[in-house]
C-alpha positions as CSV (number, residue, x, y, z in Angstrom):
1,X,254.5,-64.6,302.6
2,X,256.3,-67.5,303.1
3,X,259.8,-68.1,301.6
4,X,260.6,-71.7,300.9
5,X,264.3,-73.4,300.0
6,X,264.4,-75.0,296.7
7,X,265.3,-78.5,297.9
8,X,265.0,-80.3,294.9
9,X,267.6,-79.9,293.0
10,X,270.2,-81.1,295.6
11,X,267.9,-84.1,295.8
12,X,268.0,-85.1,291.9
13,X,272.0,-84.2,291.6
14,X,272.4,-87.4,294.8
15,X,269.7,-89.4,292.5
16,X,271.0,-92.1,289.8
17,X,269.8,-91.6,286.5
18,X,267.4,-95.4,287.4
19,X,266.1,-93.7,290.5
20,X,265.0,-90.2,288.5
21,X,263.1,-92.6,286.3
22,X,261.3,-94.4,288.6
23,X,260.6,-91.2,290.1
24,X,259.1,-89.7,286.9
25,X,257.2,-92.9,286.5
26,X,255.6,-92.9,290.3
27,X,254.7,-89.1,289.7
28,X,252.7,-89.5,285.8
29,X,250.8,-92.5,287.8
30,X,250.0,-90.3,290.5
31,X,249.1,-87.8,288.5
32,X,247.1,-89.9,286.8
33,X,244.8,-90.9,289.5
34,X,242.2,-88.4,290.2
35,X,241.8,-89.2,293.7
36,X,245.5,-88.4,294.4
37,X,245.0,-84.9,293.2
38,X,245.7,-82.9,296.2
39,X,243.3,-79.5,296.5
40,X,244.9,-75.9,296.2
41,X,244.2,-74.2,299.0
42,X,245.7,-70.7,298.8
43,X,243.1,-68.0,299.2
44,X,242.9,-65.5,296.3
45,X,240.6,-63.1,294.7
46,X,239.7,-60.9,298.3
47,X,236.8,-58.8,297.4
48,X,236.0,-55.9,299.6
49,X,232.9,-53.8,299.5
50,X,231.7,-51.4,302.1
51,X,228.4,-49.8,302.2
52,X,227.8,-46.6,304.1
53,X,224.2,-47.1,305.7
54,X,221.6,-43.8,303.7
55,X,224.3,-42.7,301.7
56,X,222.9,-41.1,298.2
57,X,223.8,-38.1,296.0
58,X,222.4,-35.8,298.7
59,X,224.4,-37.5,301.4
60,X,227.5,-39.8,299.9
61,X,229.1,-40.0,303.5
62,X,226.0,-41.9,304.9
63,X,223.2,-40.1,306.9
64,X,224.5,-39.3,310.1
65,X,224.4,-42.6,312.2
66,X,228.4,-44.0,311.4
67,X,227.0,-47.2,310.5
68,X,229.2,-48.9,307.6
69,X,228.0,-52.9,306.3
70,X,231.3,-54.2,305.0
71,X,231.1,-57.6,302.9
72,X,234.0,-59.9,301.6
73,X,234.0,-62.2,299.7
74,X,237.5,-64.7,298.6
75,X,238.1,-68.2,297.0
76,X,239.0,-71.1,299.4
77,X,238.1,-68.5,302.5
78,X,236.8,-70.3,305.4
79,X,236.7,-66.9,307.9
80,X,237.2,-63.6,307.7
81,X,238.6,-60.9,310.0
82,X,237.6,-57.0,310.1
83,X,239.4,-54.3,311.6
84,X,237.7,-50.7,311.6
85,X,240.3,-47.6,311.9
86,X,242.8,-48.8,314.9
87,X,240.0,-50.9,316.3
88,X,240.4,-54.4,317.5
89,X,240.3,-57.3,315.1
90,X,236.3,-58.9,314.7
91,X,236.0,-62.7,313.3
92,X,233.5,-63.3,311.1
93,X,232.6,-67.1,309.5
94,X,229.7,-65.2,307.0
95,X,232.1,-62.5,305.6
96,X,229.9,-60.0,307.1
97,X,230.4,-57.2,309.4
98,X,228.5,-53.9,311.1
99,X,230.7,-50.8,312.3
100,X,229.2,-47.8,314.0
101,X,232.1,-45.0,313.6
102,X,231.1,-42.6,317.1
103,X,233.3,-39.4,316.3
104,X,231.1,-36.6,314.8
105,X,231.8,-35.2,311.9
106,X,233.3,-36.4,308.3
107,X,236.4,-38.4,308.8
108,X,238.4,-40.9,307.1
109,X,239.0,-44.2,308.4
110,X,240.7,-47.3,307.0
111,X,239.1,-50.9,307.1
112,X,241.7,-54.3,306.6
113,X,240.1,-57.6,305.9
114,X,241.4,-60.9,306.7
115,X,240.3,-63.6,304.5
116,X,241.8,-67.3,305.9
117,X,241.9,-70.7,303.9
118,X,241.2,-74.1,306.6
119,X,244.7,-74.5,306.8
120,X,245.3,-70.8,308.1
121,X,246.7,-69.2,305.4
122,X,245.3,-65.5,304.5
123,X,245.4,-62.8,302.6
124,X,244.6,-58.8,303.4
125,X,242.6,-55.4,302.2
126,X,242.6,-52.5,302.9
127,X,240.1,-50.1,301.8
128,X,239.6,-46.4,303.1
129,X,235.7,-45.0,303.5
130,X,234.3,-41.4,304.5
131,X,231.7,-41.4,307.2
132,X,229.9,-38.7,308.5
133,X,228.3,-39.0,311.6
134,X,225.9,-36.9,313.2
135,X,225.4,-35.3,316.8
136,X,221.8,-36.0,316.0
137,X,221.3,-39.6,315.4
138,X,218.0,-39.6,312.9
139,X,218.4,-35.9,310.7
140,X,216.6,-36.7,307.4
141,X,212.8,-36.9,307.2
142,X,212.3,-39.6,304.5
143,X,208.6,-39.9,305.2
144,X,206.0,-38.1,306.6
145,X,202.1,-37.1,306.7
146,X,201.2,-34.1,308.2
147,X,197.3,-34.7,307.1
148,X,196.6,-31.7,306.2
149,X,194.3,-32.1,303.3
150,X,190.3,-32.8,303.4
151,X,188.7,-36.2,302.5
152,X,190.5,-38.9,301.9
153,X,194.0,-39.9,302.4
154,X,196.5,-40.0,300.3
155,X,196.5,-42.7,298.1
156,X,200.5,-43.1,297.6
157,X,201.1,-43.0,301.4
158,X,198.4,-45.3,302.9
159,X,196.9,-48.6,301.8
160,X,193.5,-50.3,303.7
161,X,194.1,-53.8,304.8
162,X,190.9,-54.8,304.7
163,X,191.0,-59.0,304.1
164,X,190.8,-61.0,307.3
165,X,193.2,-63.6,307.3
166,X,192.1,-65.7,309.8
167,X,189.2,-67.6,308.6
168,X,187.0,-64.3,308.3
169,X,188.2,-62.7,311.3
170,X,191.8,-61.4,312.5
171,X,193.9,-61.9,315.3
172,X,194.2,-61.9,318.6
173,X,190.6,-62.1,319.0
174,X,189.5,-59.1,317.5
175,X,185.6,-57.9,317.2
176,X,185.5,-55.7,314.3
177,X,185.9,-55.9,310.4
178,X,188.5,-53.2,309.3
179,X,187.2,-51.2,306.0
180,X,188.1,-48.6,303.5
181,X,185.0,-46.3,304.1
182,X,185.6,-43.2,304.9
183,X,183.1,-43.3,307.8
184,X,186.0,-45.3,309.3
185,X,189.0,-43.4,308.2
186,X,189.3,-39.9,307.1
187,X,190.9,-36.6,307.2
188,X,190.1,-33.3,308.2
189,X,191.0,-30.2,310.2
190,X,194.6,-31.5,310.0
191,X,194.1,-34.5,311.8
192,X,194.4,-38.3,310.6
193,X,190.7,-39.9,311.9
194,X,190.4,-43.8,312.7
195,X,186.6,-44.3,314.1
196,X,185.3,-47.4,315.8
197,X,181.6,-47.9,315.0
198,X,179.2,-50.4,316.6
199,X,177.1,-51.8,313.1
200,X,176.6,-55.0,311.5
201,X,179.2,-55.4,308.8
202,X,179.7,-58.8,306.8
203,X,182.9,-59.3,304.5
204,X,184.5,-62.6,303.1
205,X,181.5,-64.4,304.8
206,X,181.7,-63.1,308.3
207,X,179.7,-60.9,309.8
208,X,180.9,-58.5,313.0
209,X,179.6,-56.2,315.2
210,X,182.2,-53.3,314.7
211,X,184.2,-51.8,312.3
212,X,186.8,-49.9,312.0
213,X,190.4,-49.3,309.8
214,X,193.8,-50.4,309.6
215,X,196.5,-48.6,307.9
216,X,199.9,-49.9,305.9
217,X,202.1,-47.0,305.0
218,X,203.2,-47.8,301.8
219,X,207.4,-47.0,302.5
220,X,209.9,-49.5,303.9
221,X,212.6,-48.5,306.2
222,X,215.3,-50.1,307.7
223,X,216.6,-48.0,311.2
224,X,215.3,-44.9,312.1
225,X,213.2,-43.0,314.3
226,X,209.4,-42.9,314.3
227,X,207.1,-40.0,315.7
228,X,203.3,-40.4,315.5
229,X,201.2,-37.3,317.4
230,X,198.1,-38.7,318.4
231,X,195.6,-38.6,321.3
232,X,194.0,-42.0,321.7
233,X,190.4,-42.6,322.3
234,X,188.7,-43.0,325.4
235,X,186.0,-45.9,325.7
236,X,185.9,-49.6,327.2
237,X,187.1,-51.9,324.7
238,X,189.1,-50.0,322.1
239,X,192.5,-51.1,321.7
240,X,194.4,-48.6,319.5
241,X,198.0,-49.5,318.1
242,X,200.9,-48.0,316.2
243,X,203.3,-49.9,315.5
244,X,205.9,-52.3,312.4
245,X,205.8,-55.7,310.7
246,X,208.8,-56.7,308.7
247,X,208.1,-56.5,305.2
248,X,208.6,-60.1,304.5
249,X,205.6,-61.3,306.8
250,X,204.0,-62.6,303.8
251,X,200.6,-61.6,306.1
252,X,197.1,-61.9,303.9
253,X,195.8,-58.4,302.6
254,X,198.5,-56.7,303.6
255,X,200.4,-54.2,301.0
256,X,203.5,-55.8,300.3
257,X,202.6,-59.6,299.7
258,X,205.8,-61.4,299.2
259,X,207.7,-58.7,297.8
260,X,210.3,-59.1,300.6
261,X,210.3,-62.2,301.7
262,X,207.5,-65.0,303.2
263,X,208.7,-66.1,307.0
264,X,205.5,-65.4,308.7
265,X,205.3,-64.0,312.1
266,X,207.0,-63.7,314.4
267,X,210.3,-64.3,312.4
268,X,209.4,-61.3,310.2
269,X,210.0,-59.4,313.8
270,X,207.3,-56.8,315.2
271,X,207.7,-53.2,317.0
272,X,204.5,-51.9,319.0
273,X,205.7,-48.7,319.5
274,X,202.3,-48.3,321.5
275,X,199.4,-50.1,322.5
276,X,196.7,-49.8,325.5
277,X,194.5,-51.6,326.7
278,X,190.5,-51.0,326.7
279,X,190.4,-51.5,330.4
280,X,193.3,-49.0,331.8
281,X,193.5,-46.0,329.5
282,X,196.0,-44.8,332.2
283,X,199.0,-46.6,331.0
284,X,200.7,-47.0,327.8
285,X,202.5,-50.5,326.5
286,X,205.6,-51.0,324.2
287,X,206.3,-54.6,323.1
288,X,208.8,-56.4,320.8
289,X,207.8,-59.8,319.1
290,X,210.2,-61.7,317.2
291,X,211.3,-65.4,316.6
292,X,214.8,-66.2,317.7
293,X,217.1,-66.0,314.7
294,X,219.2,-69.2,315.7
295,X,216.3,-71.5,317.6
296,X,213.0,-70.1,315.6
297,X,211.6,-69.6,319.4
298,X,208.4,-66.7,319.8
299,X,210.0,-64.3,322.3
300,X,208.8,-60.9,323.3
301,X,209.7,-58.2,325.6
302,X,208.1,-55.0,326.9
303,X,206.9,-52.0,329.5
304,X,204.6,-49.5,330.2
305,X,204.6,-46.3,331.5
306,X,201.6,-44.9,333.1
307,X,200.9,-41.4,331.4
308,X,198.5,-38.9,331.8
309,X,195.4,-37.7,329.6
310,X,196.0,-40.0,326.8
311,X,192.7,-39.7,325.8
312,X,192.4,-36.1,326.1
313,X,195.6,-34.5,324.5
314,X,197.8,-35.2,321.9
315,X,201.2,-36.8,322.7
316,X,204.1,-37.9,320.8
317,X,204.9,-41.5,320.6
318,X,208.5,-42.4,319.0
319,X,210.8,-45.3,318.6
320,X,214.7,-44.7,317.9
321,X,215.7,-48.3,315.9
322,X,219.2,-49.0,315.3
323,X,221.7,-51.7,314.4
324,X,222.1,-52.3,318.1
325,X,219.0,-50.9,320.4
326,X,215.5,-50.0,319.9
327,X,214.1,-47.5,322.0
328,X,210.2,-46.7,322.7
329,X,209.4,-43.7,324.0
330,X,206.4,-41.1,324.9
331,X,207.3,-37.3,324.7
332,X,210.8,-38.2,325.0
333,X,209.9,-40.0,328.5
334,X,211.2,-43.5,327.9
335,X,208.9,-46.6,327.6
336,X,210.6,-49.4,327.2
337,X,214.5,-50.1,325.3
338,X,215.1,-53.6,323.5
339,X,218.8,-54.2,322.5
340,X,219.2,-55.1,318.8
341,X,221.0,-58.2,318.7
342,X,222.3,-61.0,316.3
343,X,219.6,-63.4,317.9
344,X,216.6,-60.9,316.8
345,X,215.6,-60.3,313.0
346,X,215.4,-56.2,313.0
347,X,218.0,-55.7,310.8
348,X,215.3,-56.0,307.7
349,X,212.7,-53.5,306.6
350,X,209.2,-52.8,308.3
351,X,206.3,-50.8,307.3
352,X,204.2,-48.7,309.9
353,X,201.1,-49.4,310.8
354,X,198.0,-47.7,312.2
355,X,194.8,-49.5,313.5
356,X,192.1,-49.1,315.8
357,X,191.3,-52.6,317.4
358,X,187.6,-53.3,319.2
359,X,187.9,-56.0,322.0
360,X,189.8,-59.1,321.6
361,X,193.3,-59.6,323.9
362,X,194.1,-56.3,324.8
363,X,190.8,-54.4,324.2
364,X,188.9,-57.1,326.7
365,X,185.0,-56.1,327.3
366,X,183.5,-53.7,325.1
367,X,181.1,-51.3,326.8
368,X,178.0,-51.9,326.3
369,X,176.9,-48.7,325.9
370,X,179.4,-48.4,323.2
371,X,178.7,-46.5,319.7
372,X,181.6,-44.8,318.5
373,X,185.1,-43.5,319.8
374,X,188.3,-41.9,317.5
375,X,191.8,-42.6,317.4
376,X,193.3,-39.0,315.8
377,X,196.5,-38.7,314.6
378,X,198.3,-35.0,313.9
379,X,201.5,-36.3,312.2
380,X,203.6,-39.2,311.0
381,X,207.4,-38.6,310.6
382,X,210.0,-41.2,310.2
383,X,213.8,-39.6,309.9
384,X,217.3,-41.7,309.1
């Protein structure tokens, strides 16, 4: 706070009565003018709230990861500071700010905000928040599929994108026609099956040589961790994927239209937690896609890990997603890690998908000899 002399009076008391009213007079004329009306700019009204990431009645302290999204908003603020428990002090222009709290347990830490006018006066908060944080990082499972019913599956989990939105065929190249048959996707003996089948199929016009399915889960999740058991199948040509969209991709046929957003791909970002190739079933591949947040630029980044009997056994293929790395992994052995930073867009929900491509830029040359191959899956589990 700044104190401040009252010089005025001392002036007046030297002032003749003539000079006061000429003052008076040149101060209604200003006043009068309304482009000599000088703005306040003191800041006031500092609003604080802080949002501990999975928190719900089961779990009010958060669930597990630390991670707090504080927001302020103030009149005549230009910039705002945060400082989390005796941390230093962050900047901020937006008024927004992530914390991870690292010590284990449920503790108590304070958070002060700065809010600052143009002119560099400010005003604090102080608030105090409850974390808990985990020694495991992702605890709760929020949703999962162990398939083990018979027939079909299940209806509030999964949704068949079937429309091709790229002038009656998809992507990347791709040979087949995805369906909802159950000849293409079905579940039995406790195992998710996705089949590839050489046949004539025609839909929206186009006819193709293959079909097979593709697979939205019908939840949204922001950070997490992602296990899918599988064993992947073995022939020339298929090109099996699991793997996120952001939910505002806005993509054709797909389950959540524009419910959350419309920015296309790759701004919508995309996670291929695995992919391989129809010509080295030897090696698995984990790729990022996104568009830079501050140029709108297509970047990606990736590995892959050469791993035995892919096509043979089941393994366990994962990704660990947080505010500030994503990690891809295979039985714990890991793939390829991505850090998770202000330049990328994965701080927005994704849905998982699961589809079984034939040919096209990573499935290359089908066999010709080709008829039918399986990509099974034993479970899906995603924890926060």
């Amino acid at each position: 706070m700044k104190v401040q002399k009252n010089t005025r009076c001392n002036l007046f008391r030297t002032m003749s009565y003539i000079n006061i009213i000429f003052l008076l007079l040149c101060i209604a004329s200003s006043c009068s003018s309304g482009d000599a009306v000088v703005a306040d700019n003191n800041v006031t009204n500092l609003a604080v709230e802080v949002i501990l990431v999975g928190a719900d009645e089961q779990n009010p302290n958060g669930d597990g990861s630390g991670l707090v999204r504080v927001t302020a908003e103030a009149v005549n603020a230009t910039k705002f500071a945060f400082r989390f428990d005796n941390g230093a002090v962050l900047d901020s222009d937006s008024g927004t700010m992530e914390y991870v709290f690292s010590e284990e347990g449920t503790n108590t830490y304070s958070v002060v905000v700065w809010a600052y006018s143009n002119t560099g006066e400010f005003i604090n908060e102080s608030v105090s928040v409850t974390v808990f944080k985990s020694d495991e990082l992702f605890t709760t499972l929020v949703f999962y599929d162990e398939f083990d019913n018979e027939g079909s599956l299940d209806a509030d989990k999964w949704f068949h994108q079937v429309i091709p939105p790229n002038n009656g065929s998809w992507y990347n190249g791709e040979l087949q026609h995805y369906t909802n048959r159950s000849e293409n996707s079905n579940v039995s003996n406790g195992t998710l099956k996705i089949n590839a089948i050489k046949e004539e199929f025609t839909t929206g016009g186009a006819t193709k040589s293959y079909t097979s399915a593709r697979l939205n889960s019908k939840y949204v999740f922001t950070y997490g961790k992602v296990e899918v058991r599988a064993k992947l199948p073995n022939e020339q040509g298929t090109w099996p994927a699991i793997w996120t969209l952001g939910a505002n991709i806005d993509e054709p046929g797909n389950y959540f239209g524009d419910e959350y957003g419309s920015v296309g791909w790759p701004a919508c970002g995309e996670i291929d937690i695995l992919e391989q190739t129809g010509w080295d079933k030897s090696k698995t591949l984990s790729y990022f896609h996104w568009g830079d947040t501050n140029t709108g630029e297509y970047k990606t980044d990736g590995g892959d890990l050469v791993t035995a009997g892919t096509t043979e056994e089941f393994h366990v293929y994962s990704l660990e997603w947080t505010s500030t790395s994503m990690i891809a992994s295979i039985d714990d052995a890991v793939v390829f890690e991505l850090s998770n930073t202000d330049d990328k867009p994965f701080d927005n929900p994704h849905y998982l998908l699961l589809n079984l491509a034939m040919g096209g830029n990573l499935g290359g040359d089908i066999s010709e000899n080709f008829t039918k191959d399986t990509f099974e899956i034993d479970y899906v589990r995603i924890y926060q």
